[in-house]
C-alpha positions as CSV (number, residue, x, y, z in Angstrom):
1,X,64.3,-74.1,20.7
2,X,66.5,-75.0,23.7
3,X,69.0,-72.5,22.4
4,X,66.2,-69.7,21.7
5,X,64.9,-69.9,25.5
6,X,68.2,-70.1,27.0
7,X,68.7,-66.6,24.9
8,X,65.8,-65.5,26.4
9,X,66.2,-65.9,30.3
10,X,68.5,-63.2,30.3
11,X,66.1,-60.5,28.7
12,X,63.5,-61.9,31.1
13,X,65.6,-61.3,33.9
14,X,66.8,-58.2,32.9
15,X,63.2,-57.2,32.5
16,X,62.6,-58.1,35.8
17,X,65.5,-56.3,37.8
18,X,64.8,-53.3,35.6
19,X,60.7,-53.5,36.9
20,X,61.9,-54.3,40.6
21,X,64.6,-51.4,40.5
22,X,62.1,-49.0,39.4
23,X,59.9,-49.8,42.1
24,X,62.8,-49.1,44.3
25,X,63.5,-46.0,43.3
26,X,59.9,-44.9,43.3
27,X,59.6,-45.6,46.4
28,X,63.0,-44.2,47.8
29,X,61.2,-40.9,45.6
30,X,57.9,-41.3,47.9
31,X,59.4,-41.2,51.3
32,X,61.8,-38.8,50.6
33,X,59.0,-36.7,49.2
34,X,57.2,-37.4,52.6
35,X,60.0,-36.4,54.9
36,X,60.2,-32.8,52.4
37,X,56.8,-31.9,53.4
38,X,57.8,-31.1,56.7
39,X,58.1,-28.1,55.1
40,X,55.8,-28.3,52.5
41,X,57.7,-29.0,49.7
42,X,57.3,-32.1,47.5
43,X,60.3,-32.5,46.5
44,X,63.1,-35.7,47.2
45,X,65.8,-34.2,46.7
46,X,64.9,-31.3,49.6
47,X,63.7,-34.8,51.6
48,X,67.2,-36.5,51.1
49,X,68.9,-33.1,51.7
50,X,67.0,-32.4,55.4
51,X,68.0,-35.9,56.4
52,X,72.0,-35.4,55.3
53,X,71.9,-32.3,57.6
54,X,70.0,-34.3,60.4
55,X,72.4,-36.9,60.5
56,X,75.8,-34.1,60.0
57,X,74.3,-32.7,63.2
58,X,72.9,-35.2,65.6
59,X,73.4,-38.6,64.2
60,X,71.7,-40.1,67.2
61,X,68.8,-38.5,66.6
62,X,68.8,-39.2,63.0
63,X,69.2,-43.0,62.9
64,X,66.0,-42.9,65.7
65,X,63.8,-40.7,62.7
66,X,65.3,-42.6,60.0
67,X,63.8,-45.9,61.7
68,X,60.3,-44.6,62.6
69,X,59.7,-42.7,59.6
70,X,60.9,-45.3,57.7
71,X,58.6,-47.9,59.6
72,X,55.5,-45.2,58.9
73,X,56.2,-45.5,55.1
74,X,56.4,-48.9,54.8
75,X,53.2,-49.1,57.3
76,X,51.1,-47.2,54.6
77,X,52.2,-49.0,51.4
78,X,51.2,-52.2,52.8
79,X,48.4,-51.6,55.1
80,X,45.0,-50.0,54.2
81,X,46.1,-46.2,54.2
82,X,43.8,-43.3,53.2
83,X,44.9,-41.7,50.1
84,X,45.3,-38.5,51.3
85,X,47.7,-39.5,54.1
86,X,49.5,-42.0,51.8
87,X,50.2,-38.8,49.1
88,X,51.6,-36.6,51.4
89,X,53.8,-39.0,53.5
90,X,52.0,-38.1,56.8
91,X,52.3,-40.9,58.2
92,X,56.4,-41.2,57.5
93,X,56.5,-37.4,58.4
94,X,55.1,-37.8,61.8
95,X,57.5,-41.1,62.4
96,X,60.3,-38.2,61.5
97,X,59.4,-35.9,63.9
98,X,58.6,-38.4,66.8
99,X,61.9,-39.7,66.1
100,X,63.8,-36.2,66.7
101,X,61.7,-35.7,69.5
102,X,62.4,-38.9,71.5
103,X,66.2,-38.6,71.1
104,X,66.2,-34.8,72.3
105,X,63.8,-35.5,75.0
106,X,65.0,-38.7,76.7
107,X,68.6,-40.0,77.1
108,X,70.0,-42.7,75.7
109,X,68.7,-46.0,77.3
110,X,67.5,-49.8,76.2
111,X,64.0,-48.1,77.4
112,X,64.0,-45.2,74.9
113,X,64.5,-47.5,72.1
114,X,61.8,-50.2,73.4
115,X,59.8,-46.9,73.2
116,X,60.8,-45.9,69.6
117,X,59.7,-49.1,68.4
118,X,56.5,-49.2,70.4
119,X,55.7,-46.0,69.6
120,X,56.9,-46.1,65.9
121,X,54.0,-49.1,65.6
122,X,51.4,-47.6,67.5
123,X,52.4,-43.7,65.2
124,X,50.5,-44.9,62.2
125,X,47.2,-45.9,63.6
126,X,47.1,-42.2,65.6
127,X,47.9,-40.5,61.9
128,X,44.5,-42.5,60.7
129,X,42.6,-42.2,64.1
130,X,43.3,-38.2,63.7
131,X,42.2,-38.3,60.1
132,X,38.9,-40.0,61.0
133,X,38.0,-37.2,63.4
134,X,39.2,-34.4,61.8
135,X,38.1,-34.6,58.6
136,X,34.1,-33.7,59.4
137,X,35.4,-30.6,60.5
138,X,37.8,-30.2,57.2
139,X,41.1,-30.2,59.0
140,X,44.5,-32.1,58.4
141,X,45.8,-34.0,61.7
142,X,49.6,-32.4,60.5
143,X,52.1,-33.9,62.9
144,X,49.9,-33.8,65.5
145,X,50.1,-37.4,66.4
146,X,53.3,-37.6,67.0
147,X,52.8,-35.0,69.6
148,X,50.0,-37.6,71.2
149,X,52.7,-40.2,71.0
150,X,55.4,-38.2,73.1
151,X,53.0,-36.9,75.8
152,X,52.1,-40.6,76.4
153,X,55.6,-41.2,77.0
154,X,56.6,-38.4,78.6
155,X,53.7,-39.0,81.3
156,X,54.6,-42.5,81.8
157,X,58.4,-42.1,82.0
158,X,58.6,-41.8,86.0
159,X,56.9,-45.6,85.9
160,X,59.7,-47.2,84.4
161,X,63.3,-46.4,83.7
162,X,62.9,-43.8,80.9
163,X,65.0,-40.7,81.8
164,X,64.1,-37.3,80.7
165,X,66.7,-34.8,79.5
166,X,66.7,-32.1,81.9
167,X,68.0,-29.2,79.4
168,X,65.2,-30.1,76.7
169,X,62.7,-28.2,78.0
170,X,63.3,-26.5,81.0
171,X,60.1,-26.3,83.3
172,X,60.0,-22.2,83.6
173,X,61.2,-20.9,80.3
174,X,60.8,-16.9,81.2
175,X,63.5,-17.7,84.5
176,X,66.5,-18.5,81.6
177,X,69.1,-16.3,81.7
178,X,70.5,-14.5,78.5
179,X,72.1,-16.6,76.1
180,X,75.0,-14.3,74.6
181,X,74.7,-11.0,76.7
182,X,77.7,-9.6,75.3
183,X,76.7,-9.6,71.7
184,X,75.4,-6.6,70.3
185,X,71.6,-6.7,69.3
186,X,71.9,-7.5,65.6
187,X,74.1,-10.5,65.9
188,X,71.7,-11.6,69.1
189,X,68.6,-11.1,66.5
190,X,70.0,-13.3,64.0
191,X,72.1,-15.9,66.3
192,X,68.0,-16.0,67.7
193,X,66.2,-16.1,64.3
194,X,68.1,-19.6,63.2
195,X,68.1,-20.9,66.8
196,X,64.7,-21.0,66.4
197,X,64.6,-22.8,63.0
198,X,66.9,-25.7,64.2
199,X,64.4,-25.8,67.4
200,X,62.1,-26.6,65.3
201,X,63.7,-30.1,64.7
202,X,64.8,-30.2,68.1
203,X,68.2,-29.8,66.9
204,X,68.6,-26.2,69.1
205,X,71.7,-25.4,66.7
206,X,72.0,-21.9,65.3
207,X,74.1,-23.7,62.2
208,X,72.0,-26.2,61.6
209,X,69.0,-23.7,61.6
210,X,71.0,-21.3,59.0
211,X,71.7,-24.6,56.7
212,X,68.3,-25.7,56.6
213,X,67.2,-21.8,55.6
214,X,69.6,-22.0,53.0
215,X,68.6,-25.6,51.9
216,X,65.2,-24.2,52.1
217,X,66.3,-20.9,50.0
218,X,67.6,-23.4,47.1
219,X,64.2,-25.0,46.5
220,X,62.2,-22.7,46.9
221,X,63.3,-18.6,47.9
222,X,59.6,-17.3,47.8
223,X,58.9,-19.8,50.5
224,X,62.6,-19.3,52.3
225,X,61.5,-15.6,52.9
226,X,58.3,-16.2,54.6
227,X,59.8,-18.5,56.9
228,X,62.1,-16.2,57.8
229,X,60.0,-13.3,58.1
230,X,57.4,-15.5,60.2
231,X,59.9,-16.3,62.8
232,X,61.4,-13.1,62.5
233,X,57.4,-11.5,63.0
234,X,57.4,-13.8,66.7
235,X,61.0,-13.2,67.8
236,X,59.7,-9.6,67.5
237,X,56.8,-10.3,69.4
238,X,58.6,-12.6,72.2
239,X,61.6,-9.8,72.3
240,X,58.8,-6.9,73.2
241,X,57.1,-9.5,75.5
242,X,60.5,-9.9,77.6
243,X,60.8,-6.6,78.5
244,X,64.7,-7.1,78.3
245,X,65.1,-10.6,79.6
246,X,66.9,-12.7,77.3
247,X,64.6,-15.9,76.9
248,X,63.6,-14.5,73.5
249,X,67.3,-15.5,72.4
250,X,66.7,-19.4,73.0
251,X,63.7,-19.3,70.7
252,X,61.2,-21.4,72.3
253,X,58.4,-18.7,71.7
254,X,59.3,-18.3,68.1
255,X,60.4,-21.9,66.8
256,X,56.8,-22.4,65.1
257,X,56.5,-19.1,63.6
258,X,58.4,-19.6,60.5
259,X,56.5,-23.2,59.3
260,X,53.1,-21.0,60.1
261,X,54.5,-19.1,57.6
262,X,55.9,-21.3,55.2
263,X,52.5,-23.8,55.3
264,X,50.3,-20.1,54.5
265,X,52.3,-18.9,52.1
266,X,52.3,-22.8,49.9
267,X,48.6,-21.6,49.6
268,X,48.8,-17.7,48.0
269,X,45.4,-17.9,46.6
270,X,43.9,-17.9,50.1
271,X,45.7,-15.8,52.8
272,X,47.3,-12.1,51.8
273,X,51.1,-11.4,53.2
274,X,49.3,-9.4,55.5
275,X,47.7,-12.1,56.6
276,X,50.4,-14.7,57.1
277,X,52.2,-12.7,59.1
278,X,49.1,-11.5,61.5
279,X,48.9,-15.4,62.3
280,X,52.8,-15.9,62.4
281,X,52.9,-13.1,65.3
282,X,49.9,-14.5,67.2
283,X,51.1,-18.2,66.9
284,X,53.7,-16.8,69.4
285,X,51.4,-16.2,71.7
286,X,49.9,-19.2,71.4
287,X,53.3,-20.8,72.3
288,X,53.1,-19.0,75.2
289,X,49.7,-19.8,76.3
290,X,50.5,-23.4,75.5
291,X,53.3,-23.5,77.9
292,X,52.0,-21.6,80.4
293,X,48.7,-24.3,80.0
294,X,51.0,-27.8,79.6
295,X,53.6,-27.3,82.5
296,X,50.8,-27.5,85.0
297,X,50.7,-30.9,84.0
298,X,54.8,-31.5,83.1
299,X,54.0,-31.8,79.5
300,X,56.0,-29.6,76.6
301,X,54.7,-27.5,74.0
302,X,56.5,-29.4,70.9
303,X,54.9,-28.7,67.8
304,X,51.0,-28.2,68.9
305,X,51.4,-24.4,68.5
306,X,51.9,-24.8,65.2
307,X,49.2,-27.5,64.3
308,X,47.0,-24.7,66.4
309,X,47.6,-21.8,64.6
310,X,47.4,-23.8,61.4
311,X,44.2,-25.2,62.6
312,X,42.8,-21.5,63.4
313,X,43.9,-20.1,59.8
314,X,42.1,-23.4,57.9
315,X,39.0,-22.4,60.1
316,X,38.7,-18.8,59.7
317,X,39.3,-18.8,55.6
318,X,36.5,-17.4,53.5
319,X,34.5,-20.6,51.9
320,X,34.2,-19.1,48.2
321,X,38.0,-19.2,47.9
322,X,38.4,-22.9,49.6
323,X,40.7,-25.2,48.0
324,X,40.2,-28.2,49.4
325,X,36.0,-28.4,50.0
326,X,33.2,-26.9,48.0
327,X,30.7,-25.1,49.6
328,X,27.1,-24.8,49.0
329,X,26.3,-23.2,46.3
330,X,23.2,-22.1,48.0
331,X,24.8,-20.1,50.5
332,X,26.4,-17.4,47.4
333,X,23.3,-16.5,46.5
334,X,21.7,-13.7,47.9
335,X,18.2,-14.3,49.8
336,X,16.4,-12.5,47.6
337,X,18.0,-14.6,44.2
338,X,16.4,-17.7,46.1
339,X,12.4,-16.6,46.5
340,X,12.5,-15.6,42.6
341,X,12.5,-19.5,41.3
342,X,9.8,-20.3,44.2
343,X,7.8,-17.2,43.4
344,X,7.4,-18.3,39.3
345,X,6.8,-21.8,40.3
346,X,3.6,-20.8,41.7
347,X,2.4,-18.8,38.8
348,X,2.8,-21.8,36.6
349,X,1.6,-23.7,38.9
350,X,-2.1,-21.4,38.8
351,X,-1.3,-21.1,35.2
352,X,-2.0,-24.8,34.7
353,X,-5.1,-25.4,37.2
């Protein structure tokens, strides 16, 4: 007998690293599948892929989003978590974005990282405070917290020694000068078109926006082409607004074009082409508005143009084609449809007396 257990506690413990390895890698799967829906792809591999080319870029910045995103995840599998933000990694997803936006925002300083891990704490409760409210009105909170997050900081950095990167966003965007003047317009176009794709990570890299396209292109072309179409559609738009100023070449009107774009088109039962790219032009618009609004009070932009126009396509969509409520049945069919049932209720109803 002695011999037969001592046979089996290997097998049992084999069993058991093989179970506890499997967890591992399921949840390695999760939150890599969280950080790939920043651009609305479920997939790891994409996830594990965005974060290699974070951390070839700006490795500052990428240990800082690796850390809060990582906290996020391990916030919603051990804390109560609505399902719908624990399925799509919002809550990791927002800790990666307020990580990228804290180390291009504020210089390195004990401060800034106090800040990460205050903010990296507080991240998950705004994800499910946002959820809470938004949902009556059928709406996703995005990465909308994290934007929250950074404004608290950013208002409450001249109390205490938390130093703001001048160059991150300058306070009057149309004064900038033209970026590469001696380029011809083509290469100016295109040099502006991935600018604006690696702003969009706050990584304000031409390269690293043309190797997150073509990362992007890999998984998934249909959904690489609107994203560069949408930001091509606002750096159209911000290049007619100049009126041959160069701030359309630093991409800060056009940044959140191409996820409008992207996020629409992951839905091609609801909006048309025609459609996607009538909100990808107007969300540069909106970028505009937004800054014009938010530097009266010294606060950036970020990402809320694109939660905005996101927000304003989800509310304007035609309810019979919904995906994600049901609406009354009541309200497709026709008035006239309705009084027939009430109108034979009453002759059986005299029928009977």
């Amino acid at each position: 007998m002695s011999a037969t257990a001592a046979l089996g506690k290997p097998d049992c413990c084999l069993r058991r690293m093989g179970g506890i390895m499997k967890k591992i890698s399921a949840g390695i799967q999760e939150y890599l599948s969280g950080i790939a829906n920043a651009f609305f792809l479920d997939h790891p591999l994409f996830g594990a892929g965005l974060l290699l080319l974070v951390s070839a870029f700006d490795f500052r910045a990428f240990l800082i989003a690796l850390y809060s995103s990582l906290l996020g995840y391990a916030f919603s599998r051990n804390y109560s978590t609505p399902k719908v933000l624990k399925h799509y990694g919002l809550i990791s997803l927002n800790g990666f974005f307020f990580g990228l936006a804290m180390a291009h925002f504020f210089e390195s300083s004990v401060t800034l990282y106090l800040c990460v891990l205050l903010g990296s704490l507080a991240l998950p409760y705004f994800v499910k405070a946002s959820h809470e409210v938004l949902q009556h009105w059928k709406l996703s909170p995005f990465i909308f917290p994290y934007i929250a997050v950074v404004w608290i900081f950013w208002l409450s950095a001249p109390g205490f020694s938390l130093t703001l990167n001048p160059q991150a966003w300058p306070p009057e965007i149309a004064a900038l000068p033209g970026l590469h003047t001696a380029w011809g317009l083509p290469l100016r176009l295109a040099d502006a078109l991935f600018l604006s794709a690696g702003r969009l990570l706050f990584i304000p890299n031409a390269s690293f926006g043309l190797a997150a396209t073509a990362l992007l292109f890999v998984f998934s072309p249909r959904r690489a082409i609107y994203f560069i179409a949408g930001t091509g559609c606002a750096l159209l738009g911000s290049y007619l607004l100049s009126t041959g100023a160069g701030v359309w070449e630093y991409g800060y009107f056009s940044y959140s074009a191409g996820l409008v774009g992207l996020g629409l088109a992951s839905f091609p039962q609801k909006y048309s082409w025609r459609t996607i790219f009538i909100f990808c032009t107007f969300s540069c618009f909106i970028t505009i508005a937004a800054d014009q609004f938010l530097k009266r009070i010294g606060l950036p932009a970020l990402s809320l143009p694109y939660v905005l126009t996101l927000w304003l396509a989800i509310l304007s969509r035609v309810p019979r084609i919904s995906l994600s409520w049901a609406p009354d049945q009541r309200l497709l069919v026709p008035a006239r449809a309705q009084l027939k049932p009430a109108v034979h209720d009453v002759h059986e109803s005299e029928n009977a007396a």
